[in-house]
C-alpha angles and dihedrals in degrees: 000000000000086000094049091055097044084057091054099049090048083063091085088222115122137168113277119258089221092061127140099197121351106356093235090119094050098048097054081048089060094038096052097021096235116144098274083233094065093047093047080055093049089050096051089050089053085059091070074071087063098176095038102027094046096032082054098051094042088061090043096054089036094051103021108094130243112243086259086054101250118141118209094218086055099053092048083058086052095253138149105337095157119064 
């Protein structure tokens, strides 16, 4: 698993500092360099989609890293809390 996570931090992506609730939709701001507004609108309009706007989300929010690299999945496994 160590391995797995490793592979998602070395990505680059991370969740947004401006973030409201889980910082998907500023990361993917920062990453495209769109306004974070318009991608927090684009996100909410994927959710008319529910199982593939807010699934996507949920793995998103589960697998994408925090700013300091931790990744929530991995902590529930009790994984690398400490950076």
């Amino acid at each position: 698993m160590r391995k797995l996570f490793d592979a998602i931090r070395n990505i680059g992506f991370r969740r947004g500092p401006d973030r409201v609730l889980g910082g998907i939709s500023g990361g993917l701001a920062e990453l495209t360099g769109l306004n974070v507004w318009l991608v927090r609108l684009l996100v909410l309009a994927s959710f008319l989609l529910p199982v593939l706007g807010i699934g996507a989300y949920l793995v998103a929010w589960v697998l994408t890293p925090w700013q300091d690299g931790s990744i929530p999945l991995e902590q529930v496994f009790g994984g690398r809390l400490e950076q």
